[in-house]
C-alpha positions as CSV (number, residue, x, y, z in Angstrom):
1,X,61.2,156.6,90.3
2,X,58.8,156.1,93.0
3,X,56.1,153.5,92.5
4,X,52.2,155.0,91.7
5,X,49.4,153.7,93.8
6,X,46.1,154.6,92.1
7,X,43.6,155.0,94.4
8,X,40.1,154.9,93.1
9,X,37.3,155.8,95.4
10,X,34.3,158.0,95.5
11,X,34.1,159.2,99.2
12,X,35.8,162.4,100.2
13,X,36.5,160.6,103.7
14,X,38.2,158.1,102.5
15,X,40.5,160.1,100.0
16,X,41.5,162.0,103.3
17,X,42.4,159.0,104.9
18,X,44.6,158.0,102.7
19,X,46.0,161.4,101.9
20,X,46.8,161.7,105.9
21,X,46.8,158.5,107.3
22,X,48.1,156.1,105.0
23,X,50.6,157.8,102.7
24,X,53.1,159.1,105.5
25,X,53.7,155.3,106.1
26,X,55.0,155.5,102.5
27,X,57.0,158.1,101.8
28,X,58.8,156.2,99.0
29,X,55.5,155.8,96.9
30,X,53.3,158.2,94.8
31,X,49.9,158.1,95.7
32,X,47.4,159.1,92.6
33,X,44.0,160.0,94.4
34,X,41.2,160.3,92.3
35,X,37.3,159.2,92.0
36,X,37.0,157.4,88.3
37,X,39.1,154.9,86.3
38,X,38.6,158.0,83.3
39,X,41.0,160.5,86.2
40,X,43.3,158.1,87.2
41,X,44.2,157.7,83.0
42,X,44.5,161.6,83.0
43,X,46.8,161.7,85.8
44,X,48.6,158.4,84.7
45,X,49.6,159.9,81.7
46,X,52.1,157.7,79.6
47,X,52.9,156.3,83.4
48,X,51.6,152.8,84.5
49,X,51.0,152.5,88.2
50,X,52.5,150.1,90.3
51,X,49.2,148.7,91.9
52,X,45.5,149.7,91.8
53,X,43.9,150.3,95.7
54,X,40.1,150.2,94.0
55,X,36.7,151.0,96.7
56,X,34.5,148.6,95.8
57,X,30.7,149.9,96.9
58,X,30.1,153.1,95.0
59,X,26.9,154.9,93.2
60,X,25.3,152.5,90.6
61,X,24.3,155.2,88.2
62,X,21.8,152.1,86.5
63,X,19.6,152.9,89.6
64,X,16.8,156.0,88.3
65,X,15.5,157.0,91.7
66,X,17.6,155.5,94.7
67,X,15.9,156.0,98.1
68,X,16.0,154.5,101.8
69,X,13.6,151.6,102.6
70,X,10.7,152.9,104.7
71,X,11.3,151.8,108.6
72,X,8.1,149.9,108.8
73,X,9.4,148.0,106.0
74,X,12.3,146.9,107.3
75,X,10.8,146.3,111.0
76,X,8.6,143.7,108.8
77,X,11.1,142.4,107.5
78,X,13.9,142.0,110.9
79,X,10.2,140.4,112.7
80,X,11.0,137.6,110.3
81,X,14.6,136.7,111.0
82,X,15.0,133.5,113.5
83,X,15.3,134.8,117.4
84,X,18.0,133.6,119.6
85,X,15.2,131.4,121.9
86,X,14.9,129.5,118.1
87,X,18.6,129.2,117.8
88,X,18.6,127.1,121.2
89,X,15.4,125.8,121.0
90,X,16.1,121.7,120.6
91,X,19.7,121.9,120.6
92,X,19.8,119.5,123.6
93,X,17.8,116.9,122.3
94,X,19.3,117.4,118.5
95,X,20.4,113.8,117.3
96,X,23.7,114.6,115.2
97,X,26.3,117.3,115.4
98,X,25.4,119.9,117.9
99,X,28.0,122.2,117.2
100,X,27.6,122.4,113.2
101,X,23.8,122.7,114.0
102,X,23.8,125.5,116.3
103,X,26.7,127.5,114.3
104,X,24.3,126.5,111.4
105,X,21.1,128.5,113.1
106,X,23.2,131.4,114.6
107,X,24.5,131.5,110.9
108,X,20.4,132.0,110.0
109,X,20.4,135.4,111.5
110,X,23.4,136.4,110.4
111,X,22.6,135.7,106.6
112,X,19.3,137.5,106.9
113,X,21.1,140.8,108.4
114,X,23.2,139.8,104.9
115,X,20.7,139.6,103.3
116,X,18.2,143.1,104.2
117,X,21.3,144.9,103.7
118,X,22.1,143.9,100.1
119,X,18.7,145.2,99.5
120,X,18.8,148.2,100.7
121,X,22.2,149.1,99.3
122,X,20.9,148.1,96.1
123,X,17.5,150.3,96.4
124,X,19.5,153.6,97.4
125,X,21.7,152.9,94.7
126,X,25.3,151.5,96.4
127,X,26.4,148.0,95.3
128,X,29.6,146.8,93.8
129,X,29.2,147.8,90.3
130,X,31.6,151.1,91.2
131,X,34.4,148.6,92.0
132,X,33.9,145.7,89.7
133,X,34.0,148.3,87.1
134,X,36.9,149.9,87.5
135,X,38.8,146.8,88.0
136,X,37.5,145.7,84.1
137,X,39.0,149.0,83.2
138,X,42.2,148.4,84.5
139,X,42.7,145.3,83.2
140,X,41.6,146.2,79.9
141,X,44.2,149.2,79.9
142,X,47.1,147.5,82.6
143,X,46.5,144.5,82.0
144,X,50.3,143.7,84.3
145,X,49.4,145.9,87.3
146,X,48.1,143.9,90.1
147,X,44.3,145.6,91.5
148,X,43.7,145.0,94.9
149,X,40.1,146.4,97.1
150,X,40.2,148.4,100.0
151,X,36.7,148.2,101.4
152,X,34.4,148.6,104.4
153,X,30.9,147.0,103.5
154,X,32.3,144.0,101.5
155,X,30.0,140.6,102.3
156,X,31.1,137.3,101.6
157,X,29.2,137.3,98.2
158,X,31.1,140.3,97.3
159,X,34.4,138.7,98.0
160,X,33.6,135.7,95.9
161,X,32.7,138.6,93.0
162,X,35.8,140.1,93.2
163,X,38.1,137.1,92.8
164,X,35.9,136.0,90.4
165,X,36.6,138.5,88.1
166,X,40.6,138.5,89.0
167,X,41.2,141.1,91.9
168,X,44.6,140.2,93.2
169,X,43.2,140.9,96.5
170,X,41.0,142.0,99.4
171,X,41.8,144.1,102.4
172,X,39.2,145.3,104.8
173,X,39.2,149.5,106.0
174,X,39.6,149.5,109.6
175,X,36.2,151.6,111.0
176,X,35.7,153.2,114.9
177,X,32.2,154.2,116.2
178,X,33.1,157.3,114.8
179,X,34.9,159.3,112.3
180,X,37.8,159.9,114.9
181,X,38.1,156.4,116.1
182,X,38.2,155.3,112.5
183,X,41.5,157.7,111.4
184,X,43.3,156.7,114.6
185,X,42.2,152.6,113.3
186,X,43.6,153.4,109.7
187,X,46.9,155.4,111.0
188,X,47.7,151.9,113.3
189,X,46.5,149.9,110.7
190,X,48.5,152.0,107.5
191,X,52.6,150.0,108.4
192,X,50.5,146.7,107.6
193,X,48.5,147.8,104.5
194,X,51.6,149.4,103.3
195,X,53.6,146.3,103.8
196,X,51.0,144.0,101.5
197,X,51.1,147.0,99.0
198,X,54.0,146.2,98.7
199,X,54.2,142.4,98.4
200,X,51.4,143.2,95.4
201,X,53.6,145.0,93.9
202,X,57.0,143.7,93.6
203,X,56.6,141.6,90.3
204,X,56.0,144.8,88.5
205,X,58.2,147.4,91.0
206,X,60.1,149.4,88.7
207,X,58.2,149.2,85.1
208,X,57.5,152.2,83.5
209,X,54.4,151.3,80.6
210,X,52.3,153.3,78.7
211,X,48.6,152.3,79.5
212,X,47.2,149.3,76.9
213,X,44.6,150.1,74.7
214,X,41.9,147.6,73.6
């Protein structure tokens, strides 16, 4: 019996990319495709999949009336983040470790970018709730199945989230300038994907378990 990956993500884009793109470098797995944890137990059945592929920014549905940051808002706020001319400013005279200090001011910019975009994926309701809780949920029904992410926007604090509470793993989504440049990224990238999927899986190839219930 072929092995199930349960794919659980809310984008239509994405669920096309696998379907097209990803799959055909697997023809000896069963991909389940679906948007919620509460489809994939439909479609599971009395099956147990071999390995969970969770998206891990989705809709947080706690958020009443999501909506995009004004511009002026954000202009206000990028007029704040240190310059370049600051991240060089002194560096010649600096008295201790030059390379640490400049990585550590060119790191300044960077963690504000971080930063405004945490907030504004959190006012227009996407964050990592979507993925955090569908992991709970297959852990609290598969507790044997390995869960793995498959994500685009994932920032360092998300990563330290996920492993936090137990992912098995993390891989990044390939992504063009466009929608084009991003299938042909995901079809070169699908033989090494496939290949980890695999390497997840292997302690559990095989089994056959109906789902556990708390």
């Amino acid at each position: 019996m072929k092995p199930i990956v349960c794919v659980i993500d809310d984008s239509d884009f994405e669920h096309d990319l696998v379907r097209n793109e990803i799959s055909p470098s697997a023809p000896d797995m069963e991909f389940l495709q679906v948007y919620t944890f509460d489809e994939a137990m439909a479609g599971l059945g009395e099956e147990a999949p071999g390995l969970f592929l969770l998206d891990l920014w989705g809709k947080d549905e706690d958020v009443v009336d999501p909506s995009q940051k004004p511009k002026k808002e954000l202009e206000e706020r990028i007029a704040g983040f240190p310059s370049l001319e600051q991240v060089y400013e002194g560096l010649e005279d600096h008295d201790g470790d030059v390379t640490n200090e400049y990585l550590r001011k060119l790191f300044a910019i960077v963690d504000g970018w971080r930063t405004l975009f945490e907030d504004v994926s959190n006012r227009i309701g996407q964050n990592r709730k979507y993925g955090l809780s569908n992991l709970r949920r297959s852990r609290e029904y598969y507790s044997d199945v390995p869960a793995v992410f498959y994500t685009r926007k994932a920032l360092i604090t998300d990563a330290v989230a996920i492993f936090r509470a137990g992912a098995d793993g993390l891989f990044i989504k390939p992504t063009g300038s466009n929608d084009a440049e991003t299938r042909r990224l995901t079809k070169e990238y699908a033989p090494q994907l496939i290949a980890e999927l695999r390497r997840k899986m292997e302690p559990t190839r095989g089994a056959s378990r109906a789902p556990r219930v708390s």
